[in-house]
N, C-alpha and C positions, 0 to 999 in steps of 0.2 A: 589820203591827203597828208604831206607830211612839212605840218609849219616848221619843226626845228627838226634837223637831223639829230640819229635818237646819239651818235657819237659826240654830239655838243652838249646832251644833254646830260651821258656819264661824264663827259670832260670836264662839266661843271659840277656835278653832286662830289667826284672824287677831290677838288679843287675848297669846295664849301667844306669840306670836311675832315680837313686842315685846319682850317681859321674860325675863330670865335665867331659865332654869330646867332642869328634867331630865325628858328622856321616858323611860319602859322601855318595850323592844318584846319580849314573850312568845315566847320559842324554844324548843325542843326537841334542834334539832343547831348553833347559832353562827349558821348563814345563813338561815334562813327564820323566817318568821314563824308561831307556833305555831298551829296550826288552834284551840285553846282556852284561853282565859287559864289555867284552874285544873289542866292539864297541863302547863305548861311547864316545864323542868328549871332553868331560868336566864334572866335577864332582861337582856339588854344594855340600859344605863341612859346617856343620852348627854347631859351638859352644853351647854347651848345657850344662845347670848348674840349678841346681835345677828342673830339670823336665820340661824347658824355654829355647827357642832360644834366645842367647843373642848375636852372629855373626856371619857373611856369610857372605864366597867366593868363588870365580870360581876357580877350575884350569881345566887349559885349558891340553886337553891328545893331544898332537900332534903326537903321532905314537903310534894308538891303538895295542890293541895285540891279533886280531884275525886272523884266519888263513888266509894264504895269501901273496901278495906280499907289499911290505910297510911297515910292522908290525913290532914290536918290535923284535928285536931277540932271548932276554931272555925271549918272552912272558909275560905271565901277572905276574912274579915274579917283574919285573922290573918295571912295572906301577905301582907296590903297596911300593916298594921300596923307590921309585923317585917321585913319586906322592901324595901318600897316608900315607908316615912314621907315622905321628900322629893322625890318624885316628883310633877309634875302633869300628867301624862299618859301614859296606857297605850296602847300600840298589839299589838294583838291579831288573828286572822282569824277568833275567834268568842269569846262569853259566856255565860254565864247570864245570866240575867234578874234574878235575886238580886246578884250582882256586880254587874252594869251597872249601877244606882240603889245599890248602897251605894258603888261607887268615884264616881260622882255627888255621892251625899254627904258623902263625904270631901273635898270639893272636887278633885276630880281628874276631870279629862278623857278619859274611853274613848273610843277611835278602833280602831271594827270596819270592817276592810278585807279586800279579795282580795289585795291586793299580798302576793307571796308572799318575795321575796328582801327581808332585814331593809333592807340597804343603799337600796334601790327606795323602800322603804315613807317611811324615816326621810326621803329627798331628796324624796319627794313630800310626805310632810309639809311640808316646812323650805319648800316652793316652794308651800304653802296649797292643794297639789293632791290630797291622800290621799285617797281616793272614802269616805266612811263609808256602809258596807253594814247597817243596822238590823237587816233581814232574819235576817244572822246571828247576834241576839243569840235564844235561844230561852231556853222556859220552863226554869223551875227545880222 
């Protein structure tokens, strides 16, 4: 299944990686990348300028938006909303299919990888190496 061609999707990380901006990478314990955007407990959010982390911080997701009881009720529209407004780019180790094309159309950049240690993920990003895994974006 292939939501974005994987060419749109180097056309954009080489593109981000130009201009100032801020990725969140989707965790659950600080160090790993979270196996699903709409579980993650917190989002390490890294300011980038010139190709270089120049700041980090937490935000904390206190009512994720995965299926279930607890969860957000607008789902994950509301967690990118209220959480994520000035981010353009998410790095995740899996999606929904619903997310994936609505964080799309937020203008914001989803980056589905294996890389599992945050640190790994964010330096292969920054190096236009981050492998984008499609595969793990599944139905909603």
């Amino acid at each position: 299944m292939g939501i974005c061609p994987i060419s749109k999707v180097i056309q954009g990380v080489s593109t981000m990686l130009r201009k100032k901006h801020k990725v969140a990478v989707a965790t659950r314990d600080g160090e790993r990348v979270c196996p699903h955007f709409g579980i993650a407990e917190e989002f390490h959010v890294f300011d980038i300028e010139g190709g270089k982390v120049v700041g980090r911080e937490v935000r904390h997701n206190i009512e994720p938006c995965s299926h279930g009881e607890g969860g957000r009720t607008g789902g994950c529209w509301d967690l990118v909303e209220d959480l994520l407004p000035d981010v353009k780019v998410v790095i995740s180790a899996g999606m929904g299919e619903n997310a994936y094309v609505g964080i799309l159309r937020r203008d914001i950049l989803p980056l589905v990888t294996d890389e599992v240690p945050i640190e790994d993920a964010l330096q292969a990003y920054l190096r236009g190496e981050l492998k984008e895994k499609s595969e793990k974006v599944h139905p909603s």
